[in-house]
N, C-alpha and C positions, 0 to 999 in steps of 0.2 A: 464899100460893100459892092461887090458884082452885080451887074447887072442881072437881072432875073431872080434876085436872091431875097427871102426878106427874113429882118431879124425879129427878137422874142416878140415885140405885140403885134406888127403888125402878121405875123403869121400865126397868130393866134386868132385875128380877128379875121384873114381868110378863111381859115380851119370852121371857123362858126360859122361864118357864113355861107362854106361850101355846106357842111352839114346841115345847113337848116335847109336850102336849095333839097337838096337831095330826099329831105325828110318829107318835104312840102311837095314834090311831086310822086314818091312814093305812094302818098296817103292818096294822090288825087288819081294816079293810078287804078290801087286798089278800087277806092271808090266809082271813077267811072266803069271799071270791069265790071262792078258787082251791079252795075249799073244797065250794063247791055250794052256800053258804047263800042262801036267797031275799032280797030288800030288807031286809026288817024284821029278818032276822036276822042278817044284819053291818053293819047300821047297832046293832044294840044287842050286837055283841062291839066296836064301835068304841067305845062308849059303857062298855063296861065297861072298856074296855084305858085309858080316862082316869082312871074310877074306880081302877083299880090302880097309876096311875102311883104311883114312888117317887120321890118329893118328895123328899128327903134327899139322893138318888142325883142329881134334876134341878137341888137348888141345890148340889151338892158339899159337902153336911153331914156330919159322921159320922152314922152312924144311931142313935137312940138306946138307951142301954143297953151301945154299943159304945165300949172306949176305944184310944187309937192309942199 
């Protein structure tokens, strides 16, 4: 496979990934706007709401430490 290139899963699991990024600072967007924050400061609640995403939660993992 070339470099740069990825096949069916793991470019499935970017694809999630990027979408949930993308989802998770949208919302924090919206929310700091409607909030009253200046530029700089819901561009960096956008920036943190990726930093918190739950991975676990985005690939459907159990979370660790948790058993089913």
């Amino acid at each position: 496979m070339p470099r740069g290139t990825f096949d069916g899963d793991a470019r499935v699991l970017a694809e999630a990934v990027r979408q949930a990024c993308l989802d998770a600072a949208r919302e924090a967007l919206e929310t700091a706007s409607l909030s009253g924050l200046c530029r700089e400061g819901a561009e960096e609640a956008a920036l943190d709401a990726i930093r918190a995403l739950d991975l676990d939660k985005t690939l459907h993992l159990p979370a660790a430490g948790k058993k089913d």
